[in-house]
C-alpha positions in Angstrom: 131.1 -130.3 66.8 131.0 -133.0 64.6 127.5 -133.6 62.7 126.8 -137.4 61.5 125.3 -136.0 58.2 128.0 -134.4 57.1 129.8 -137.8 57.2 126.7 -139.2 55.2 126.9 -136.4 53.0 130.6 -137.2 52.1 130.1 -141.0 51.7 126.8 -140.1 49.8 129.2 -138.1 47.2 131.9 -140.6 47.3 129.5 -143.4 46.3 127.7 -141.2 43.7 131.2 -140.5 42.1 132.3 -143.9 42.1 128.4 -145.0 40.4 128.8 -142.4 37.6 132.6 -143.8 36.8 131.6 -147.2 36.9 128.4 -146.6 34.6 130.7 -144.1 32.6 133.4 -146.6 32.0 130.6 -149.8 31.1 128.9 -147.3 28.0 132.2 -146.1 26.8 133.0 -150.1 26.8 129.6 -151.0 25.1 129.9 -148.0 22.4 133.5 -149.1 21.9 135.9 -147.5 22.9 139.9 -148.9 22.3 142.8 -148.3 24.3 144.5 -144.6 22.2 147.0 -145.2 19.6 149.6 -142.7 18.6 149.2 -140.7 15.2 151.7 -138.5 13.7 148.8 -136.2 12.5 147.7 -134.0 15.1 144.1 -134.3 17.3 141.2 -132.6 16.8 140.6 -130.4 19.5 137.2 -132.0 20.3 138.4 -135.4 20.6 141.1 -134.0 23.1 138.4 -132.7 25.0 136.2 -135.3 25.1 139.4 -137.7 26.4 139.5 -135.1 28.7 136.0 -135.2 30.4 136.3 -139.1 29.9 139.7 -139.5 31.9 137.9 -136.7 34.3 135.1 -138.9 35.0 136.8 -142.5 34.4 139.4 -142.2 36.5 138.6 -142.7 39.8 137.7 -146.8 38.8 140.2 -146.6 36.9 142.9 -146.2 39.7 141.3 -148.4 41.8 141.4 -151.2 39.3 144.7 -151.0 37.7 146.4 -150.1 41.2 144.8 -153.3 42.7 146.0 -155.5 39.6 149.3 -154.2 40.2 149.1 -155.0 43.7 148.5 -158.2 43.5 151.4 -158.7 40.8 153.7 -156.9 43.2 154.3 -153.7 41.3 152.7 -151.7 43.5 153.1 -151.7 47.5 151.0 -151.5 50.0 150.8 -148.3 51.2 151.8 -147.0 47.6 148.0 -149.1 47.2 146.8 -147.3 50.3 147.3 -143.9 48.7 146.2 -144.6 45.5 142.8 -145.3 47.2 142.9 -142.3 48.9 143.0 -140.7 46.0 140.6 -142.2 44.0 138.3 -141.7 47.1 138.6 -138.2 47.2 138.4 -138.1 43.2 135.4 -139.6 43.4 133.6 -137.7 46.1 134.6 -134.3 43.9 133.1 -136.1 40.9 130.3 -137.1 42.4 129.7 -133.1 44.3 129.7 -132.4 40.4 127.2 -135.1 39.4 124.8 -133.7 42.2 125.1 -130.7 41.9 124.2 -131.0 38.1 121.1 -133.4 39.0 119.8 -130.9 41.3 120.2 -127.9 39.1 118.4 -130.3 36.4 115.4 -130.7 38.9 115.4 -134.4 38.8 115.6 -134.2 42.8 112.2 -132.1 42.6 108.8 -134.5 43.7 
């Protein structure tokens, strides 16, 4: 049997992913934040990580976006498109399991 709120549950996740990359991506932006440059010298390993959690957190918008641009330049095909969406949608919904899971621990859900 199929239960409705489990499909409201998943779009509930999906749009709570896709809200944390896109507010993510705007303070990164307003504290910021340039496309990487190569160095010869090697990275710290907190700045590595912190790319890390960033690309982990940015990237769902970020596929959409870029895949779309390309798209409508003709880089990118259709269902090449179609797939990338896919899996920015299923990036996001695992992003945003994370970013609930972490407000409810947090008690920010608690009246």
């Amino acid at each position: 049997m199929i239960y409705s709120l489990d499909f409201l549950a998943a779009i509930f996740a999906m749009a709570t992913g896709f809200a944390t990359a896109w507010v993510g991506l705007e303070i990164v932006r307003l504290a910021g934040w340039r496309e990487p440059e190569t160095t010869e010298t090697p990275l710290h390993p907190l700045r590595i990580g912190i790319e890390m959690v960033l690309a982990a957190v940015l990237g769902p918008r970020l596929l959409l976006v870029n895949g779309f641009k390309n798209w409508r330049a003709g880089q990118v095909s259709l269902p090449l498109y179609a797939l990338l969406a896919l899996v920015a949608v299923g990036w996001s919904m695992c992003s945003g399991v994370i970013v609930l899971q972490v407000a409810f621990a947090s008690g920010y859900f608690l009246a």
